[in-house]
Each structure stands twice: as C-alpha cells, then as structure tokens.
C-alpha positions in Angstrom: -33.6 32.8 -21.0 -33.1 30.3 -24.3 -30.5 27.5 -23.0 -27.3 27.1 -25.3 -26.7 23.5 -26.8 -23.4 22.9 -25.8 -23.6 19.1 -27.1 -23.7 20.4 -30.3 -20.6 22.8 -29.9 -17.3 22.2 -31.6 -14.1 22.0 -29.7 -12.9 25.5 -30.4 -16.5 26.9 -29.4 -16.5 25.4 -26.3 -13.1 26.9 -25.6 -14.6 30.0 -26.7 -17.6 29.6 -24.2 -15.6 29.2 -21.5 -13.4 32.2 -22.1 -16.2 34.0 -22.1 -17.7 33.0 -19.0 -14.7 33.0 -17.3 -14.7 37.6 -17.9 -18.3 37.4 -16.5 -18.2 39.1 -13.4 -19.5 36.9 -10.5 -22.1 37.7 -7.8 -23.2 34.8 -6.3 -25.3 34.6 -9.4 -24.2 35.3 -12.8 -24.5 39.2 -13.2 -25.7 39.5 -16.6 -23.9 42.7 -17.9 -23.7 41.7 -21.4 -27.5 41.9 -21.4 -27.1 45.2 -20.1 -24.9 47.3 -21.9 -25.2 51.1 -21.0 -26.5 53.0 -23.9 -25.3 57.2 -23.8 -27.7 59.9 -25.8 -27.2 59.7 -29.6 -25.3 63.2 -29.9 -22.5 61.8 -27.4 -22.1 58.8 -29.4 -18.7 58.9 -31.2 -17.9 62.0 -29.2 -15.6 63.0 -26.2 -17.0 65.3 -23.3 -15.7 68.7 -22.8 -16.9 71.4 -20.2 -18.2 74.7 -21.7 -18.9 77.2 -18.9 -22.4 79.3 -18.0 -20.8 82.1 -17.1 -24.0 83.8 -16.3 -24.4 81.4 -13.0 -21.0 82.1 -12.3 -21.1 83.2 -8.3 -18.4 85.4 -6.4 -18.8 86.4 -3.1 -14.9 86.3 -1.7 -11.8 85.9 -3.6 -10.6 84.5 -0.2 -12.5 81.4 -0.3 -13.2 78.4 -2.0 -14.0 78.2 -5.8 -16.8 74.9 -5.8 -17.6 73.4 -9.0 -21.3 72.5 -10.5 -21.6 70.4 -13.6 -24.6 69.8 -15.7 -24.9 66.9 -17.6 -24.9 62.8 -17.9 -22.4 62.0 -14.8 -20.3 59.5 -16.6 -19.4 62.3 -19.0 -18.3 64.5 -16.0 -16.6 61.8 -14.4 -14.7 60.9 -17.8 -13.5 64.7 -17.8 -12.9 64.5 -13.8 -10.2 62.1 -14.3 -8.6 64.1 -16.6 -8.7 67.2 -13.9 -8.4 65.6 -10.6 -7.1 62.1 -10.9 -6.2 61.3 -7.6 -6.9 64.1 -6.5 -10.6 63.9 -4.3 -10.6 63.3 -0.6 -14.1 61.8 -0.5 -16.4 60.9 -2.4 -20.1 60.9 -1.5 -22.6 59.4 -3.6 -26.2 58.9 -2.9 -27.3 56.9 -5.9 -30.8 55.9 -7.3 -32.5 53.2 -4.7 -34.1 50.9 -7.8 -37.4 50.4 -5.9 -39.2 50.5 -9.4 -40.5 53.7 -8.5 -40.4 55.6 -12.1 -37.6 57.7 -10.8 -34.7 56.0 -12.7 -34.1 55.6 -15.8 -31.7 53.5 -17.6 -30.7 53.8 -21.4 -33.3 56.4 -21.0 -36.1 53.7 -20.4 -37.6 53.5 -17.0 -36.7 50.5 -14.9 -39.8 48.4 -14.1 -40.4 46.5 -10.8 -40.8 43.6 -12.9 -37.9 43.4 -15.2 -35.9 40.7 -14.7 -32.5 42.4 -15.6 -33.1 45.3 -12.7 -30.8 44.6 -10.6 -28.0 43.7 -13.8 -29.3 46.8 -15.2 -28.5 49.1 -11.8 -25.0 47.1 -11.2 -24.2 47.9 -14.9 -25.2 51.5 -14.2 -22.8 52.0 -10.4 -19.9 49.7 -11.7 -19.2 52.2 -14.6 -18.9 55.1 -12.5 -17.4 53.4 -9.8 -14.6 52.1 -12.3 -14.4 55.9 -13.3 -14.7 57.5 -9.4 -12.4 55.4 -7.9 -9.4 56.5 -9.6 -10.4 59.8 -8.5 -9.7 59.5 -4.6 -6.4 59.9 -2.9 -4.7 56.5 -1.8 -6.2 57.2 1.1 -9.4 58.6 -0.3 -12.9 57.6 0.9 -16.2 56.6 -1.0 -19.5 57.1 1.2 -22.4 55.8 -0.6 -26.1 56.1 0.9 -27.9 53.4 0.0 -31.5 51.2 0.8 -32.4 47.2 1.5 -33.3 47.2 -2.7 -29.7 47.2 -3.4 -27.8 47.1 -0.2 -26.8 43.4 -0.8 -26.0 44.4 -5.0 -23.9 47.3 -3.7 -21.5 45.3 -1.2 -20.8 42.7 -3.8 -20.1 45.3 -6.4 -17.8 47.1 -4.2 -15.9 43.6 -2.9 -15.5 43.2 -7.0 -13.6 46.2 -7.1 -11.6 45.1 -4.2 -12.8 48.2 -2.0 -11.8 47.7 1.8 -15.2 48.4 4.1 -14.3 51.1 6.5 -18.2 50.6 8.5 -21.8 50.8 7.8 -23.8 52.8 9.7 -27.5 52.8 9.8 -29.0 56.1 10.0 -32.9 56.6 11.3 -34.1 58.7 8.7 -37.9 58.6 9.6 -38.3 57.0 13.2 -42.0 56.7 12.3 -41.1 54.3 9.2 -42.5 54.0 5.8 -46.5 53.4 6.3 -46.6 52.1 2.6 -44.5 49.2 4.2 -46.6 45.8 4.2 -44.9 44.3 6.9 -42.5 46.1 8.8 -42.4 49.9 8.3 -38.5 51.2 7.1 -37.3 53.7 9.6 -33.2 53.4 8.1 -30.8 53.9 5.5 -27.4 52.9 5.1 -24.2 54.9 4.8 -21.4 52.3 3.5 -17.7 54.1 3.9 -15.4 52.1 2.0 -11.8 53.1 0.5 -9.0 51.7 -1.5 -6.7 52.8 1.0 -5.7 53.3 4.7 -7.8 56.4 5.4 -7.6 58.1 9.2 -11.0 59.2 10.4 -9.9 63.0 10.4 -12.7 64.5 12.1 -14.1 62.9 14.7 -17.6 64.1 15.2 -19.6 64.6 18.5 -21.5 62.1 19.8 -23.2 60.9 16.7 -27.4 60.2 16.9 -27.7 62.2 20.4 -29.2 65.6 20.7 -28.0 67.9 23.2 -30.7 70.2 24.0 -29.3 71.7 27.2 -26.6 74.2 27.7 -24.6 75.5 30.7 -22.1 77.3 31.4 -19.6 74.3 31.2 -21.3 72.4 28.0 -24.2 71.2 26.0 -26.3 68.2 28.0 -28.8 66.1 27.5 -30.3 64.1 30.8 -30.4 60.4 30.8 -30.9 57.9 33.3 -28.0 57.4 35.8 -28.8 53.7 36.9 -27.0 51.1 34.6 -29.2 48.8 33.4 -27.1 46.2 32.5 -24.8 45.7 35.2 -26.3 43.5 37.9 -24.7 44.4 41.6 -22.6 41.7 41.7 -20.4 42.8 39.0 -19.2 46.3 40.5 -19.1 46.0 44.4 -20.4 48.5 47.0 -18.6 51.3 45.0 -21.9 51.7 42.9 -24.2 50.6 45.0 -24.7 53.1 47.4 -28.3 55.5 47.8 -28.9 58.7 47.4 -31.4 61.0 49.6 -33.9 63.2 48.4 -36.2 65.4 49.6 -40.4 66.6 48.6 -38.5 69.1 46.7 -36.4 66.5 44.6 -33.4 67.9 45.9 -30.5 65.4 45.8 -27.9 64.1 48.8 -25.5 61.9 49.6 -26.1 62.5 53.3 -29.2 61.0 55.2 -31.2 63.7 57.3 -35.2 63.3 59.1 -37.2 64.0 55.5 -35.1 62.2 53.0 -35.9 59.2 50.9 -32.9 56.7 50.1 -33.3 55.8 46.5 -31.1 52.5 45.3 -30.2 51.5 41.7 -33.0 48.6 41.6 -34.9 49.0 37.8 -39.1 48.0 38.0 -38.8 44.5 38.4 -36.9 44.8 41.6 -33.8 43.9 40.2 -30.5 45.2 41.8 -28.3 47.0 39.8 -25.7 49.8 39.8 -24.7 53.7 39.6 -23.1 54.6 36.6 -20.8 57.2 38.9 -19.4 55.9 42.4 -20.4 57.4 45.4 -17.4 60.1 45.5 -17.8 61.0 42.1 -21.8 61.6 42.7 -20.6 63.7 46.2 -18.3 65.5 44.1 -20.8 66.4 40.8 -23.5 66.4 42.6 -25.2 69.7 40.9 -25.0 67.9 37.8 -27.8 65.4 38.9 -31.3 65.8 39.4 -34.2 63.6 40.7 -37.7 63.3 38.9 -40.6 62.1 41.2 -43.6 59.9 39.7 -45.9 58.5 42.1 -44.4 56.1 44.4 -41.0 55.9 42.5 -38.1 58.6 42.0 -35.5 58.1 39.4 -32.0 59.7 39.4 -30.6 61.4 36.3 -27.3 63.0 35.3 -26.0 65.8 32.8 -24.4 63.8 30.2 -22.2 66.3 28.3 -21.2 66.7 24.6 -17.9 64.6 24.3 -16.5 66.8 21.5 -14.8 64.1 19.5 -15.5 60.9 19.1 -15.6 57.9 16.8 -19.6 57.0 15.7 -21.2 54.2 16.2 -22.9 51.8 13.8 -26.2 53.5 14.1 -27.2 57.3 14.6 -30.2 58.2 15.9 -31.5 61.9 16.4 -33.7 64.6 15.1 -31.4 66.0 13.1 -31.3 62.9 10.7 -35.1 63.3 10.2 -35.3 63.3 6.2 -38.5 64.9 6.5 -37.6 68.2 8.5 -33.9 68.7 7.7 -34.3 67.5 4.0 -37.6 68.4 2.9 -38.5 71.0 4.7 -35.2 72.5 4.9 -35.5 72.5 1.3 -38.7 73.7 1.1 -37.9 76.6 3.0 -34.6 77.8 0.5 -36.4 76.6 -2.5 -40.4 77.3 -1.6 -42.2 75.9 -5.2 -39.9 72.9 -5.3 -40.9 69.8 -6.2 -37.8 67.5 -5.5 -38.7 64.4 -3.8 -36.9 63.2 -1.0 -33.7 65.3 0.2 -31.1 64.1 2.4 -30.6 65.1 6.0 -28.3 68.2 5.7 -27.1 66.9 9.2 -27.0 63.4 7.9 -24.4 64.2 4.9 -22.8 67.0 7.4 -21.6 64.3 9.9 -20.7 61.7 7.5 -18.6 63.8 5.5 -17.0 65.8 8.5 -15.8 62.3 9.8 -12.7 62.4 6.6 -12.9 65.5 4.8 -9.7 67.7 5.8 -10.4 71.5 6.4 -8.4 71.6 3.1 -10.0 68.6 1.0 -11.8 68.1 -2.4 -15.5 66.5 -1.9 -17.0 65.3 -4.9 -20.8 64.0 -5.2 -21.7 62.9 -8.9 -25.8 62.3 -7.5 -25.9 65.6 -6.9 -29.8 66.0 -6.7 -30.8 69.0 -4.6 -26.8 69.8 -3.4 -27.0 68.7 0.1 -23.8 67.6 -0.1 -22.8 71.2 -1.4 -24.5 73.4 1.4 -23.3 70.5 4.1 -19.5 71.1 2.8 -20.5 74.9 3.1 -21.7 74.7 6.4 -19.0 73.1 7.5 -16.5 75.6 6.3 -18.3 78.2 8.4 -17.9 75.9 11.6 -13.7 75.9 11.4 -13.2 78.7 8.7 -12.4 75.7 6.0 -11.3 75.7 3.0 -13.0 72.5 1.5 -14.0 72.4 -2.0 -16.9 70.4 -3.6 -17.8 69.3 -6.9 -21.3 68.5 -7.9 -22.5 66.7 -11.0 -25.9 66.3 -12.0 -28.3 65.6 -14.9 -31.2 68.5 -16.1 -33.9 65.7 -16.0 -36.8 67.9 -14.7 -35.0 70.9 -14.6 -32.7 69.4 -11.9 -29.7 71.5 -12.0 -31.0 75.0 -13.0 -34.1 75.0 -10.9 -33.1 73.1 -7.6 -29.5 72.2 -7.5 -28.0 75.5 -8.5 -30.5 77.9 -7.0 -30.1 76.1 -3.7 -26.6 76.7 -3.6 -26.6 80.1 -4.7 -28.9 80.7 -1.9 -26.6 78.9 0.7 -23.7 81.3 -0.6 -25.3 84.4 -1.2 -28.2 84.1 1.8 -32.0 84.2 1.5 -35.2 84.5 3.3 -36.7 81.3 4.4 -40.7 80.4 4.6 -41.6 82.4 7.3 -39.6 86.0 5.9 -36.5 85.8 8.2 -33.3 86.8 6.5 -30.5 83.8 6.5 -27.5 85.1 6.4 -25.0 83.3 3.3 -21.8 81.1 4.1 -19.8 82.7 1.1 -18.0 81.2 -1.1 -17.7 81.1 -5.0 -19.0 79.2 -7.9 -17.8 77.8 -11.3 -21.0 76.5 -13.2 -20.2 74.1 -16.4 -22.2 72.2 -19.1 -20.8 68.6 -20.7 -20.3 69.4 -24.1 -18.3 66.7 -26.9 -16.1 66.6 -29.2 -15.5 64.3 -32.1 -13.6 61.0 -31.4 -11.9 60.2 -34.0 -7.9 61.5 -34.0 -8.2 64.1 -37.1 -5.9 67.2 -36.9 -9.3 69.1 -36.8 -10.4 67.3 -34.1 -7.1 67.4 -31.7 -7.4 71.9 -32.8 -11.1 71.5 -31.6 -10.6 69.7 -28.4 -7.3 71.8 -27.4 -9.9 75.0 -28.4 -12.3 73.4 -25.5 -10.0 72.7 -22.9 -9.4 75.8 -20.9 -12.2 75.1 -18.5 -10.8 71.6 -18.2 -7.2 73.0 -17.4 -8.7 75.5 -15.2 -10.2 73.3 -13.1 -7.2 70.9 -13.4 -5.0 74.0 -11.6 -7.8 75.3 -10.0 -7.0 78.9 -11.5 -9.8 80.8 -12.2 -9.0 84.2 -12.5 -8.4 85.6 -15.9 -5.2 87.2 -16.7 -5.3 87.0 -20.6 -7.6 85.7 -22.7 -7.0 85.4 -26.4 -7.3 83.0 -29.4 -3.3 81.9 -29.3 -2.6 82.6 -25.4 -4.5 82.5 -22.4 -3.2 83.1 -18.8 -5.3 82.8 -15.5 -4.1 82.7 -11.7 -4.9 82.1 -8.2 -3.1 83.4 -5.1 -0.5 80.6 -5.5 0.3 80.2 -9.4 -0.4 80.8 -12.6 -1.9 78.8 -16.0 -0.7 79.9 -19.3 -2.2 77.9 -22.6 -0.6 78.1 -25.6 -2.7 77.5 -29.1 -0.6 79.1 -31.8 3.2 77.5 -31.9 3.9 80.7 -34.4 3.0 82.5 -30.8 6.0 80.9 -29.0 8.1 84.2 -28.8 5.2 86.1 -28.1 4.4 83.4 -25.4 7.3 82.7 -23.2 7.7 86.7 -22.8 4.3 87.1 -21.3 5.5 84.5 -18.6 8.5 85.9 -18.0 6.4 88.7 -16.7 5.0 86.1 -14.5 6.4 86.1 -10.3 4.8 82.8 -9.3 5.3 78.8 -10.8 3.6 78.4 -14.2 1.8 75.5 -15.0 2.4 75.8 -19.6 0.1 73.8 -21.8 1.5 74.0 -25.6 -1.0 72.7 -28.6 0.6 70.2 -30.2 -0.7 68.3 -33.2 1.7 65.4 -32.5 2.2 65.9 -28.7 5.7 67.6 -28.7 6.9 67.8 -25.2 8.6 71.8 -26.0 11.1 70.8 -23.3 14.3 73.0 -24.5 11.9 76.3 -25.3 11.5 76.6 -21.8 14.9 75.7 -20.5 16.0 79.3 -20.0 13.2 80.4 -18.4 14.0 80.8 -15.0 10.1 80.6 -13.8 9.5 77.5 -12.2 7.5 75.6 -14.6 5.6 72.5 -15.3 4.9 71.7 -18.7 2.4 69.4 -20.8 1.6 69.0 -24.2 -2.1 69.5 -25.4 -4.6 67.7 -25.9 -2.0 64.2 -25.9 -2.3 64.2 -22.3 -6.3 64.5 -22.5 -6.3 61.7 -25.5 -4.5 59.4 -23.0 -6.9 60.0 -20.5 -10.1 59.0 -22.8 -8.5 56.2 -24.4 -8.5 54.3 -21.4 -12.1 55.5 -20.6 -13.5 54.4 -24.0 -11.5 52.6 -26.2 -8.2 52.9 -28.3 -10.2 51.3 -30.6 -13.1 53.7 -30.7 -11.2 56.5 -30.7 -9.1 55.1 -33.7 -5.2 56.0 -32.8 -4.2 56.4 -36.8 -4.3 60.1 -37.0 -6.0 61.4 -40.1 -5.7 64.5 -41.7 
C-alpha cells in the first residue's frame, strides 16, 4: 500500500487527514473499509427494495398456527425492508454467516474472495458490519443475536461486535465433528462457536436439558445415561468418611451396602491407587441403591450410577453429543428430506434447536438472514411441536445455485407438510403456514410517481408489518386483510375516503389504516368519529423515513419532484 507524503501536506490537509482517520473504525489494526466498499447488483442501484409475493409457494396447513416468512433475495435488501416491518420487534436473531476460509463459497461484490487477498478479512468485516448495523435494530431491548462462527473470523467477529457495543452473553464451543477435519495440517478442527451477544438484559427463557449429554436410557422415573460414580477429583481428604465407605458385590455384579461370605468390598481408589471419593454418601447409595450397577473387568469392578435428565438447566461453555454431529443431523438429515441435494455443510438441527430454545419465548419472532438450507426454520418448527408454540421465523436468503427454490423452501415445505425420508418411511409434518416473498425495488428518487409506485408495492410490507394475512378485500383503491386479533385496511385512492371509512365501520376488531399520501398527511380528524379503535399512518412517508436512514437523504434526494 503507496505511503502518503504528509511532509508535503498543507496545514488544512493535514487537518483533513486526521479527520479522516479519526471515522476509521479501529481493530487493533486499521480496518480498511474504505478499500472495501460494498457494491449491490446494478438493477438495485438507485432503487428501494420492496417484497412482491410467489403466491404459488404460498403454504397453509392450519389457520391456528403460525404464519413464517421466506424471502428471496440479497439479505441486506430484506433486512432494509425488515426494519421497516419489525423494527424492534425480533426476539432472536440467529445468523450463521459465511466462514471466509477462501473456499470459493463467498462472494463479495459478486467476485470471489481469494485466500490470498489482502483485504479478506476488511472485505468480510465490511460485509457483517452492514447487516449488523441493519439487524440490530431489529431485536427487542432485550433481544438476542446468536452468530455461529469458525477460528477464520472468530477473532474479526468479536471485535466487530465490541464496535457496536454488543454485551457478550457466552460462547459456547460446540463439537460438530468429534473426528475433526482430516484436511487439517496440524491439528484436526472438531468445533465451532456459537457467540450470544445482545444489546440488552436478556433472561435465558428456556433453559435446556443438560446440554452435550445423551440420554440413551429410559425408566419409568426418567431418561439416564450411566457414568462413573467415583469422583475423580476429590482426593479423600477433602470429604471425610461420609464418601468413603465400600460397597459389596457379588459374581453376579449385584450391589450392597452390607458385607456377607461371597462379597467383594470395592473402595473409590482410581488405577493409580489413589484414594478418592463417592459422589453419593453412604445413605444416599443404601437408599438408591437400584439406581447403581457394577461392571466387572478382570481383576477390577467399577461402580456406576443412573444419572438422570435434569430438565432445565443453564449450558455450559461447550456441548458435546451425537446430536451436534454436522454430518448425521445436518447432512444426512438433509439428505434424507431433500435426496438429490447438493448443499454443502448443514447445521446440526439439534445444534440451532438448543441454542435457540435457550431465548426464544413460546410466543417470539426468530429471524435468520443466512438462511442456507432453513435449519433454523424446521428447528423453530420442531420446537413448536415440543410445547404447542407459537414462534414465528423469518428466513432470508439469496438464489445463488438455486438456494431458495430448490433447498431452502422445499425443505420447509416438507417439514410443514411431511414427507418420506431415504429409506420410504412416512414423516409425519409439524404444520404450520408459509408466506413466500421476492426483493423487488423501486425508484429512489422522491417523484410523485415514485411515492404512487412504492405505496402500490407496499401491501406485502404492511402485511407482514401487522402480520395479517388473510384477505378481506382486495382492490386498486382499498384493501382490507385480518387475523384472529385485528384487521389492516390500506387506502390508495383519497377520492375513496367515504367509500373507505364505511367499510371499516363494518369492521368488529382494532384497525390498523394506512392512507396514501403524496405529502404524508397524517388524516387525523377523518377518523375521529369512528368509534373503531384505530391506529393510523400515512403512506409511504413512514416507509421513506425508514430508507433514508438506511441509504442516504442524500441518495434518495428529499426535494420532491413532480
């Protein structure tokens, strides 16, 4: 990189210099974003994004539960409309992001990103800080953001996040592949990371069970797993007699407390002839005694207890467990809803199920703008079939390689709807119902024609925004939709207004009421003798607001033109 001459600067340009250095945004080296500037596709340029449904992917199963949200396209574009729709409004957020290994499996400014170039990690900061920026005001105050992440950026990710002043919650390592990466030179990766941070003071809402343990045992009291009932580290001197007492077995490995002709007193001493301690005292043992067994090898016999599914309980820093295997609960799970896929490395459905169950509320929004293969939508699926939930999740995702139509959406649909898996055995579906949506754009610039064209493209956006669905009426100048709790009306056609406010007088339940306006009336006293209860916003102002502060007052050029 060419070294400026400062000697030869002027006063004023120095001054200059240094006002520019000091808006660079530090990471313990300089993180050269003006270098790289994120470039969209040329027909975005200019443009604002709108949602334009596929109503052909459209999914209903039961009006009773959820209606989840897929949208195709660039994710900053959905995340510019998101914060239109749901600003502060999402629960959680759970990302899992592009690793930047310079495998050619990310592209930035539609280029691939080399192992070599010497802006990659700039290039992939660039890249996460312009959604984050967008994301974050997305979540609740006490909203969470789980991202899944690798060593390649791990370090590039924390300092991003301590930029935008996010609070770390925990990181928790999560074996993925306990028989590590054999491409590895060195040491062979067996982990990932899951980083929960939040702008906020989030509660841990559901406490999962016993997080990286496997339970294959059942009873008639609980699940179990056996494990060792010896503690190995706690020398005898530290817990008195109360621990250090033997146990009696016989040839048959049949367990006492008692000593009888024919029993063999087993003590808590490990191989090296160390002495240690029970993990139970001796009344405890007399008193659960059916819950232990003894295994005999040879010369020594080793004592082991039932130890029993906890039900709720905060995780530790790293999970470990076959169910966080990548390559049977992402891959092949995958393989065997989607069989001629070619998607490379799912996520552990378990993997996103328990880090998302630990602050989702039976009741919460879950958005994941890496969408990929929806993991994250059949985990919040499977989830609601555990408690009877009503979470929600939005997925956004590119169509690079057919992404979206042919892994992403079909997956889901199959999770909803049910399917028959590799071997010909029917899986029943989790229900649910489906809005599917493509980024479209409008033009930028302020004209009247503009403003009409945008307000014409907004009903999916206010939609969404209420989360009504269901159409009532649907014409050029009024449209009405509903769910179980309200209604929308949109008004397009002031000339209409009559017309307009009698239709929701017909209306039993509150009414959110958008009114087109070219020069953002707020309609205030048309409504007043209504006696609905109503909310009302002028269209497409409020949008407008919304995307200047996304791109630019001065891209979007506030003087209004005819």
């Amino acid at each position: 990189m060419a070294k400026n001459n400062y000697e030869n600067y002027t006063h004023a340009q120095l001054i200059a210099e240094l006002k520019k250095l000091s808006k660079r945004k530090k990471y313990g080296l300089v993180w050269e974003e003006e270098k790289t500037k994120e470039k969209f596709e040329a027909d975005a340029e200019g443009k604002l994004p709108v949602l334009v449904e596929d109503k052909k992917r459209e999914i209903k199963t039961d009006a009773d539960k959820p209606t989840h949200i897929l949208i195709e396209g660039d994710n900053y574009h959905a995340l510019s409309v998101l914060n239109y729709t749901h600003a502060k409004s999402i629960d959680l957020i759970c990302i899992d992001p592009p690793y930047n290994t310079g495998a050619r499996d990310w592209k930035y400014n539609n280029d691939y990103i080399e192992k070599e170039d010497a802006y990659r990690h700039s290039k992939w900061l660039s890249f996460m800080n312009n959604r984050l920026t967008l994301a974050k005001k997305l979540l609740k105050p006490d909203g969470v953001l789980i991202v899944t992440i690798d060593d390649y950026e791990l370090l590039s990710l924390l300092g991003l996040l301590e930029n935008l002043r996010a609070k770390t919650l925990g990181r928790v390592a999560i074996c993925i592949k306990p028989e590590g990466r054999r491409q590895s030179n060195y040491i062979m990766e067996a982990h990932e990371y899951a980083l929960f941070v939040s702008w906020g003071n989030p509660k841990i809402r559901n406490l999962n069970t016993d997080f990286g343990l496997d339970f294959p045992e059942e009873d008639d009291i609980s699940k179990f797993r056996w494990e060792g009932l010896m503690r190995r580290d706690a020398p005898r001197e530290d817990r008195g007699s109360d621990y250090w007492f033997p146990f009696y077995v016989n040839k048959d490995a049949e367990i006492y407390t008692e000593q009888v002709k024919g029993r063999q007193p087993v003590l808590p001493i490990n191989t090296k002839g160390i002495e240690r301690v029970w993990l139970w005292d001796k009344e405890r043992a007399k008193d659960n005694i059916k819950d232990l067994k003894a295994v005999i090898r040879k010369d020594r016999i080793t004592i082991y207890y039932k130890r029993r599914e906890q039900g709720r309980v905060k995780p530790t820093s790293f999970w470990y467990g076959s169910k966080y295997n990548a390559n049977a609960y992402g891959t092949r799970l995958l393989t065997s809803i989607l069989p001629n896929n070619d998607f490379d490395y799912p996520k552990s459905l378990y993997s996103v199920i328990d880090c998302i169950d630990l602050f989702l509320p039976r009741d919460g929004i879950v958005l994941d703008y890496f969408a990929g293969s929806g993991t994250t939508g059949h985990a919040t699926l499977e989830i609601n079939k555990d408690d009877n939930g009503i979470r929600q999740f939005i997925l956004c995702t590119n169509n690079e390689n057919n992404i979206c139509t042919d892994v992403c959406y079909p997956r889901v649909k199959k999770v909803i709807q049910g399917y028959k898996n590799g071997k010909g055995e029917k899986v029943e579906g989790l229900g649910g119902n489906l809005k599917y949506y493509k980024t479209n754009f409008v033009g930028s610039e302020p004209t009247h024609r503009n403003k009409k064209l945008l307000t014409d493209k907004s009903i999916e956006m206010l939609c969404i925004k209420e989360n009504t669905f269901d159409e009532v009426l649907n014409r050029k100048d009024i449209c009405i939709f509903k769910n179980k709790e309200k209604f929308t009306a949109i008004l397009f056609d002031e000339m209409k207004m009559d017309e307009f406010k009698n239709e929701i007088k017909k209306l039993k339940k509150p009414v959110s009421v958008y009114v087109f306006s070219l020069e953002g009336d707020d309609f205030k006293e048309e409504f007043e003798n209504l006696k609905n209860d109503i909310t009302l916003c002028s269209i497409p102002e409020a949008i407008l607001k919304v995307y200047r502060r996304i791109y630019g007052a001065g891209q979007m050029k506030l003087k209004v033109k005819k």
